[in-house]
C-alpha positions as CSV (number, residue, x, y, z in Angstrom):
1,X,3.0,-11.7,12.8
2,X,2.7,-13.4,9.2
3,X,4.8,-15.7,7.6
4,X,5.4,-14.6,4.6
5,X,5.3,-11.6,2.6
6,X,2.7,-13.2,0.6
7,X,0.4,-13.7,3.6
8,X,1.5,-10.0,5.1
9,X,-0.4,-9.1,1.4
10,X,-3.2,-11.8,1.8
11,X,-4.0,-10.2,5.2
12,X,-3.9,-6.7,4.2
13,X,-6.8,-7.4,1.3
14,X,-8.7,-8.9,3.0
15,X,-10.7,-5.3,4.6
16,X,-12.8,-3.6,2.4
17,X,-10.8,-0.5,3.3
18,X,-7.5,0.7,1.6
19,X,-7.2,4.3,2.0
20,X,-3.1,4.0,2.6
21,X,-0.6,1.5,3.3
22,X,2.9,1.4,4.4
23,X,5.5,-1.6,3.2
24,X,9.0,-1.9,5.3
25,X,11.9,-4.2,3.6
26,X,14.7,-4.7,2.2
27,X,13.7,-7.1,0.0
28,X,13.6,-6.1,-3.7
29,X,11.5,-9.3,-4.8
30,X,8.7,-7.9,-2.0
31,X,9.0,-4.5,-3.3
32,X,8.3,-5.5,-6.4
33,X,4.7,-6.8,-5.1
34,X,3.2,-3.2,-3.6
35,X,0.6,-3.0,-6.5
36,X,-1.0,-6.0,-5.1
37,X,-1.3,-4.3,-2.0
38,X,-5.1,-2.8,-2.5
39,X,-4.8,0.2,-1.4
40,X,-4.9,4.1,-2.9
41,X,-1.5,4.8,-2.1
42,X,1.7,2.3,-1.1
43,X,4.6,3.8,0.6
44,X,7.6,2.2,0.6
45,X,10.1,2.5,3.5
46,X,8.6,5.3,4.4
47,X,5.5,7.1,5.9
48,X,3.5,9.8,4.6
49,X,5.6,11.3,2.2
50,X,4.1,14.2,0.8
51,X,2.9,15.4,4.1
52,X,0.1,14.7,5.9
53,X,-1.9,17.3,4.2
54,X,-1.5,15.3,0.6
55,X,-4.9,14.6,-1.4
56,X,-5.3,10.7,-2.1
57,X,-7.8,8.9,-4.0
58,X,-9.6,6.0,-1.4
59,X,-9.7,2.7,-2.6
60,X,-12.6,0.4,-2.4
61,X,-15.6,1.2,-0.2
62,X,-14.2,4.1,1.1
63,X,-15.4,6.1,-1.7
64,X,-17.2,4.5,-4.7
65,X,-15.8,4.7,-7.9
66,X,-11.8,4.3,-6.7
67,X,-10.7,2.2,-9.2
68,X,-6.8,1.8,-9.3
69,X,-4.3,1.3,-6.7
70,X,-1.4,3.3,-6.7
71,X,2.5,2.5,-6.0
72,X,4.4,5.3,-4.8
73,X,8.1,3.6,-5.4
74,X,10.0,6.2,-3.4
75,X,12.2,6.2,-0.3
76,X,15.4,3.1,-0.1
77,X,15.4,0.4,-0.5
């Protein structure tokens, strides 16, 4: 458990990992914060959309040279 939204992101940077991650809320004003989320691909209230069989670019020392994070803005808010 985090505290804030802020720290929920903090915590979630802090691997050198970031092949996919999920955000739950209802909160536009934490939506609005996915891209800082480092990560290849953010889902928002939701989970693997696309199917599990969906290509993704890794992020960070999963595969050298991922560069950009993406923000899938899909799903409800």
């Amino acid at each position: 458990m985090v505290g804030s939204f802020a720290e929920a992101i903090d915590l979630a940077n802090t691997t050198s990992f970031g092949l996919a991650a999920t955000v739950y809320s209802s909160t536009p004003e934490n939506l609005r914060h996915c891209r800082e989320i480092n990560a290849a691909l953010v889902w928002i209230n939701e989970w693997q959309h696309g199917g599990v069989n969906m290509v993704y670019e890794p992020w960070g020392s999963d595969i050298p040279g991922a560069s950009m994070p993406s923000c899938e803005v899909s799903g409800s808010v």
